[in-house]
C-alpha positions as a Markdown table, in Angstrom:
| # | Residue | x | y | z |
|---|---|---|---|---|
| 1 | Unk | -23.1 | -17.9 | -11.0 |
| 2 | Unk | -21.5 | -14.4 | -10.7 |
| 3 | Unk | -18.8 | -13.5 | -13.3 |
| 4 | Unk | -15.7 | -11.6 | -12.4 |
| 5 | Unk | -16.3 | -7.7 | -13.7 |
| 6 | Unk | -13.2 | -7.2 | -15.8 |
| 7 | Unk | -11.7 | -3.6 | -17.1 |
| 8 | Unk | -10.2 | -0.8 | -15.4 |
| 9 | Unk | -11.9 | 0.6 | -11.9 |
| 10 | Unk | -13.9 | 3.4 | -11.7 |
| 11 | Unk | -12.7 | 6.6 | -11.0 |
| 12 | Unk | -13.3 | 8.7 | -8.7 |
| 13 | Unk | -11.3 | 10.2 | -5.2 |
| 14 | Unk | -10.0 | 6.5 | -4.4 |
| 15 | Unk | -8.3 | 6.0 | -8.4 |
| 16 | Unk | -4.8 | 4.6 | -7.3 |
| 17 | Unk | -3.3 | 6.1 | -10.4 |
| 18 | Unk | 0.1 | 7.1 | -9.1 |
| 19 | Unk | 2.7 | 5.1 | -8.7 |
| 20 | Unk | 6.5 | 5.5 | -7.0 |
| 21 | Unk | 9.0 | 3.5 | -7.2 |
| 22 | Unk | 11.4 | 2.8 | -3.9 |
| 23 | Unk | 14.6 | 1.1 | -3.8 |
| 24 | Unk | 15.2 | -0.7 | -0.6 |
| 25 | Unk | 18.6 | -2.6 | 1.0 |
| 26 | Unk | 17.9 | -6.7 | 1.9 |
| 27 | Unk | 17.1 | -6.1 | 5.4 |
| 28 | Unk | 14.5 | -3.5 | 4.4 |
| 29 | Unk | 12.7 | -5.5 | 2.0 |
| 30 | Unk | 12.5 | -8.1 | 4.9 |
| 31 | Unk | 11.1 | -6.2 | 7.2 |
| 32 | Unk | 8.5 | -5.4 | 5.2 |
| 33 | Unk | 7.8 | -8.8 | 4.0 |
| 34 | Unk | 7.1 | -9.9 | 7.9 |
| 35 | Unk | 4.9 | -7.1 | 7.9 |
| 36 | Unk | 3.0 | -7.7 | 5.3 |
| 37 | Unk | 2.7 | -11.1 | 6.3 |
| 38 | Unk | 2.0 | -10.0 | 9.9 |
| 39 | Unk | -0.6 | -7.9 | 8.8 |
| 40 | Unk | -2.0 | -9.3 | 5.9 |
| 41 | Unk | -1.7 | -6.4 | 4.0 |
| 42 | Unk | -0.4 | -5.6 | 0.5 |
| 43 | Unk | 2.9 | -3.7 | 0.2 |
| 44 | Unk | 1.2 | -0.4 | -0.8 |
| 45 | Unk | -1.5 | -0.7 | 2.0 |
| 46 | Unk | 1.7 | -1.3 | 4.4 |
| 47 | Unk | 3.9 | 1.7 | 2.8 |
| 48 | Unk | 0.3 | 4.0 | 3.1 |
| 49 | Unk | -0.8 | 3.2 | 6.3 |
| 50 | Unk | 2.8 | 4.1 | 7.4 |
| 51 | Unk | 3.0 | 7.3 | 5.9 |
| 52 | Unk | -0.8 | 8.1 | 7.2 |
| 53 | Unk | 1.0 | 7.2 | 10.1 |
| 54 | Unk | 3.9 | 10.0 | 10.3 |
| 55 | Unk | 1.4 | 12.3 | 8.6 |
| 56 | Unk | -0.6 | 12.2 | 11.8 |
| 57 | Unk | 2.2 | 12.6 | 14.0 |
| 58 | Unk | 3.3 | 15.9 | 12.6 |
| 59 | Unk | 0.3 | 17.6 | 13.3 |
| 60 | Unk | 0.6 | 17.4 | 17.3 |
């Protein structure tokens, strides 16, 4: 049987070390609840797909 590794993650270029903190309105913190659940994605993989999203668009 495999055990569960425990501890911090490694570092390295994909460390999630940052964090920011939002404040939304009711509807917005709906919307992205069906999204999230749409997509089965976390919050933060929603809210950085989005921005890789917009990033993108400003370069064309």
């Amino acid at each position: 049987m495999t055990q569960k590794r425990m501890g911090r993650p490694p570092s390295g270029e994909a460390s999630m070390k940052d964090r920011i903190f939002i404040r939304v309105d009711k509807e917005t913190k709906e919307k992205i609840r069906k999204c999230r659940e749409a997509l089965n994605m976390t919050t933060s993989d929603l809210v950085r797909n989005g921005i890789d999203r917009i990033y993108d668009e400003l370069d064309k």
